[in-house]
N, C-alpha and C positions, 0 to 999 in steps of 0.2 A: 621821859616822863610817861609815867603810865594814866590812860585816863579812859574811862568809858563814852562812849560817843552814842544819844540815844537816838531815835528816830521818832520823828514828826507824831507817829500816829501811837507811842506808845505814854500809857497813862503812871504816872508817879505825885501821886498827892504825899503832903509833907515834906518835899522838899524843893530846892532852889536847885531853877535852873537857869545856866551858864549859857545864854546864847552867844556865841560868836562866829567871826568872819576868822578865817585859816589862810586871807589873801597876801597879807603881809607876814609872811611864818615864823621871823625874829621877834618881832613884835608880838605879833597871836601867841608866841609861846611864855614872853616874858610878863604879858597880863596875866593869861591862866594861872600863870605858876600864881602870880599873886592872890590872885582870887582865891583858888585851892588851897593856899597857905591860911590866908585870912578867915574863910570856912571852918577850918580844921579846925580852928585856934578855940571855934567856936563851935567846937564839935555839932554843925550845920552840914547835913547828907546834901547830896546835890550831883546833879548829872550835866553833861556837857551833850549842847545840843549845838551843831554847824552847819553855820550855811557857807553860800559862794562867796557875798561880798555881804559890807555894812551895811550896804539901803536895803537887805534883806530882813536884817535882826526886827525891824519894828513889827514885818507883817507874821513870823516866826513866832513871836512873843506874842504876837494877838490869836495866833491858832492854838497856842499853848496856853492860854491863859486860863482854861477851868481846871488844868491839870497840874500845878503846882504851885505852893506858895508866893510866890516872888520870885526875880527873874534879877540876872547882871549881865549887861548888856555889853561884848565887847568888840570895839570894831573901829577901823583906822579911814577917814576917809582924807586922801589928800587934795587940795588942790592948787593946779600948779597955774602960776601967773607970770 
């Protein structure tokens, strides 16, 4: 799957950005793909930004937040009992 991976401090107005966790990699890839798909469909630009884990994406999306439209948050947290 090919995909651009941006970084924290770069700026992209007009479009959605993909934050996600890469800690579960089956998973992290079969959301993206979805996501990517579902964008496309709606010809919606959008860059992919990652972090280490889930409880990351919220503070990600708050540092990113003047910099682009809207945001889809993807991230696996488990817990086990």
């Amino acid at each position: 799957m090919k995909k651009m991976v941006k970084s924290l401090n770069q700026k992209s107005k007009g479009k959605i950005a993909i934050v996600a966790s890469p800690y579960y990699k089956l998973i992290y890839e079969n959301l993206l793909q979805g996501a990517l798909e579902e964008l496309s469909t709606h010809n919606i630009d959008s860059d992919i930004v990652n972090v280490s884990g889930a409880l990351e994406i919220p503070t990600a999306i708050n540092l990113l937040k003047e910099n682009y439209l809207g945001f889809i948050a993807l991230g696996l947290s488990l817990i086990h009992i």
